[in-house]
C-alpha positions, 0 to 999 in steps of 0.5 A: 500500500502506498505509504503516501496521505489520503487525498480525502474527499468529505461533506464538511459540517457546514454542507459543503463538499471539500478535499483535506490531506496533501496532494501536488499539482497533478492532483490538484488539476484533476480536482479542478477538472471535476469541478473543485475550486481553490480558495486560498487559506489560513492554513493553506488551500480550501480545497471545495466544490461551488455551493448550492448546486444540489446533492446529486451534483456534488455527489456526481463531481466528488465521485468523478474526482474520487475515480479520476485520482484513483486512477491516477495511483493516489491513496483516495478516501471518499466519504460514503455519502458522497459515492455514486454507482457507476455501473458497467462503466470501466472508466471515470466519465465526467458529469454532464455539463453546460455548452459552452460558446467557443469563442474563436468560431462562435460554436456552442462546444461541451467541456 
C-alpha cells in the first residue's frame, strides 16, 4: 500500500463538499477538472466544490474526482455519502455539463 496521505474527499459540517490531506499539482488539476475550486487559506488551500448546486451534483463531481485520482495511483478516501454507482462503466466519465460558446468560431462546444 502506498505509504503516501489520503487525498480525502468529505461533506464538511457546514454542507459543503471539500478535499483535506496533501496532494501536488497533478492532483490538484484533476480536482479542478471535476469541478473543485481553490480558495486560498489560513492554513493553506480550501480545497471545495461551488455551493448550492444540489446533492446529486456534488455527489456526481466528488465521485468523478474520487475515480479520476484513483486512477491516477493516489491513496483516495471518499466519504460514503458522497459515492455514486457507476455501473458497467470501466472508466471515470465526467458529469454532464453546460455548452459552452467557443469563442474563436462562435460554436456552442461541451467541456
Amino acid at each position: 500500500m502506498n505509504t503516501a496521505e489520503q487525498i480525502r474527499i468529505l461533506r464538511g459540517p457546514g454542507g459543503e463538499v471539500e478535499v483535506e490531506g496533501a496532494y501536488d499539482e497533478f492532483a490538484a488539476r484533476i480536482l479542478a477538472r471535476a469541478g473543485f475550486m481553490t480558495f486560498p487559506a489560513l492554513r493553506g488551500q480550501w480545497v471545495r466544490l461551488p455551493f448550492d448546486l444540489g446533492r446529486d451534483w456534488e455527489n456526481g463531481h466528488a465521485s468523478w474526482a474520487a475515480e479520476m485520482l484513483t486512477a491516477a495511483h493516489y491513496p483516495v478516501h471518499l466519504d460514503p455519502d458522497l459515492r455514486t454507482p457507476h455501473p458497467g462503466q470501466p472508466t471515470p466519465s465526467p458529469p454532464a455539463t453546460q455548452p459552452t460558446p467557443d469563442v474563436a468560431t462562435g460554436a456552442r462546444t461541451r467541456r
